[in-house]
C-alpha positions in Angstrom: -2.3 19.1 3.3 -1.7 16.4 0.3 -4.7 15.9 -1.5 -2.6 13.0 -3.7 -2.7 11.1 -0.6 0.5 9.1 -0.3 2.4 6.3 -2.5 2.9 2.6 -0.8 4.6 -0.5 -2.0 3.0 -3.5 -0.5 4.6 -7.0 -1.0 2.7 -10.6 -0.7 4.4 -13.9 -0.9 3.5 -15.7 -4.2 2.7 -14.7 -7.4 -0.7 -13.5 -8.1 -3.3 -14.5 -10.9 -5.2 -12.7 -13.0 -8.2 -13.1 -10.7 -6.5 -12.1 -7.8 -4.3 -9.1 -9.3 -8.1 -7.7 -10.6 -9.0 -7.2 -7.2 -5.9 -4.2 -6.9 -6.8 -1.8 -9.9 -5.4 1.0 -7.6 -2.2 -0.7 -7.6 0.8 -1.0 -10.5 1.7 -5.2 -10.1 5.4 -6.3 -10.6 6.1 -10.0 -9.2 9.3 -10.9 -8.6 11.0 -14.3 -6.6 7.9 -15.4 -4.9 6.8 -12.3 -4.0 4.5 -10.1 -5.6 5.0 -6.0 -5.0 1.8 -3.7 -5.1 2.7 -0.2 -5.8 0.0 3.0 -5.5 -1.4 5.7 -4.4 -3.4 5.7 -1.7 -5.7 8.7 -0.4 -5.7 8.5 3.3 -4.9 5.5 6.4 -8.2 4.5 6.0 -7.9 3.2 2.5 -4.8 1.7 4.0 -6.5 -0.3 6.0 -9.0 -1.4 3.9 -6.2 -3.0 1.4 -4.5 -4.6 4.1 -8.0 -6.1 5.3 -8.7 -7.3 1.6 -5.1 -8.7 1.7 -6.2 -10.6 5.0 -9.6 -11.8 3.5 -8.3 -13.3 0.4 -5.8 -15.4 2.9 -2.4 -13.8 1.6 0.6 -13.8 3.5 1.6 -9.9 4.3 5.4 -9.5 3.8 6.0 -6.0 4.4 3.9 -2.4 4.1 6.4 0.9 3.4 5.5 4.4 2.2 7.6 5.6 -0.4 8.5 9.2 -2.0 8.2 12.5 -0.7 5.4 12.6 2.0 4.3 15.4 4.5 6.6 15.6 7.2 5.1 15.0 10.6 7.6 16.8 12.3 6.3 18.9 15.9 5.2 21.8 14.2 2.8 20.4 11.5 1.2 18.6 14.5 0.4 22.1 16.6 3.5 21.2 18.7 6.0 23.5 20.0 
């Protein structure tokens, strides 16, 4: 099991403040076009979720979600499969 959780890069349309981008200290920022790209760690799907929730509370447009780097493989027989 990964206890590091996994790594996901999560871009928003427009650039973020200094307000806003204080409500992500578990994300690295980089802004770029009219986009800005969230990049972190993240420890389970849960708190997944609840940055993809705060992203829909503070009324920001979602662009696209992706894990990235070397995760645990779901393949059939890490799920008890045969």
């Amino acid at each position: 099991m990964n206890t590091q959780g996994m790594e996901y890069e999560i871009c928003v349309e427009r650039h973020l403040g200094p307000g806003l981008a204080a409500l992500f200290p578990e994300f690295a920022l980089a802004e770029g076009g009219d986009c800005t790209t969230l990049r972190g760690n993240l420890a389970d799907q849960a708190a997944l979720y609840g940055v993809l929730a705060r992203i829909r509370d503070l009324g920001l447009t979602l662009i696209s979600v992706s894990r990235v780097g070397d995760g645990p493989s779901t393949g059939p027989n890490e799920r008890g499969e045969d």
